[in-house]
N, C-alpha and C positions, 0 to 999 in steps of 0.2 A: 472853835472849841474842839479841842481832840479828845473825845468820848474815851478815850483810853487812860486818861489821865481822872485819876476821881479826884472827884470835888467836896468840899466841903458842904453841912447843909445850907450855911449862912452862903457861901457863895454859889450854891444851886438858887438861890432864894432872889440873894442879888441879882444876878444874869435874868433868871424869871421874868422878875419887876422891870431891870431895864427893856429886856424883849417890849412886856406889857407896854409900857409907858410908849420906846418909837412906835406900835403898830396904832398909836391915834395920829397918827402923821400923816394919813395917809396910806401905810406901809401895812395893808392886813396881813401881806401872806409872811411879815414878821411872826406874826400870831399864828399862822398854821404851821410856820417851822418849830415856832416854840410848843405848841403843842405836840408836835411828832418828836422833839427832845425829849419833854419832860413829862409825858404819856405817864410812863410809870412810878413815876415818882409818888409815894407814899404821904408826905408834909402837909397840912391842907392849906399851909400859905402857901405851896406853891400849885395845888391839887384849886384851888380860886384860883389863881392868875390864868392856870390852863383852862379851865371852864371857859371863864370869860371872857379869856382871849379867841376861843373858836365862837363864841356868841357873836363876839366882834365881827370875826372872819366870814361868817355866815352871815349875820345881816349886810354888814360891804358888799358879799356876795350878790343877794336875793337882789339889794339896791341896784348894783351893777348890771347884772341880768335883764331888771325890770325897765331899765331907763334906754340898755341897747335896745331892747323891745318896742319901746314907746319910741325911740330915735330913729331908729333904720322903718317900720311901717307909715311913722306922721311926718318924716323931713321932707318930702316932697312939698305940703301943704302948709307947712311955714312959713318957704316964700325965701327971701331974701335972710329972714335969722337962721335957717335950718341951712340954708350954704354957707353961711360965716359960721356955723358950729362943723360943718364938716373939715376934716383933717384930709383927704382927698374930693376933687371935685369929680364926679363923673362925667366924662364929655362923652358925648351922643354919638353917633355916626349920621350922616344925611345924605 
């Protein structure tokens, strides 16, 4: 979207909602760009989607954080699930 081009408020509003809607997809940092967009925006339907969508972002986040935490300290002691969840294996030296 080229921010040089003004938009309308129903299609500030649209774009908004569509952002909201993919960043349950999986996609939060849909949600932290739309909220760096639509920061200033004055509307409060779209003054809620921004809200909500950094509520989003951030709890994704805190979840994310919490589970690399819990993952990279307890994968050793898993055993055999904690190397099938690993995306690289580490090999040793001997």
């Amino acid at each position: 979207m080229d921010p040089t081009i003004p938009l309308k408020e129903e299609e500030k509003e649209t774009v908004c909602k569509k952002m909201w809607i993919i960043g349950f997809f999986g996609l939060p940092f849909v949600w932290f760009t739309m909220a760096c967009y639509f920061w200033k925006e004055k509307h409060p339907k779209i003054r809620f989607y921004v809200f909500w969508g950094l509520v989003g972002f951030f709890t994704e986040l805190l979840i994310l954080v919490f589970w690399m935490g819990i993952f990279v300290s307890k994968r050793d002691s898993w055993g055999e699930t904690g190397e099938s969840l690993s995306a690289v294996l580490p090999v040793g030296t001997q």
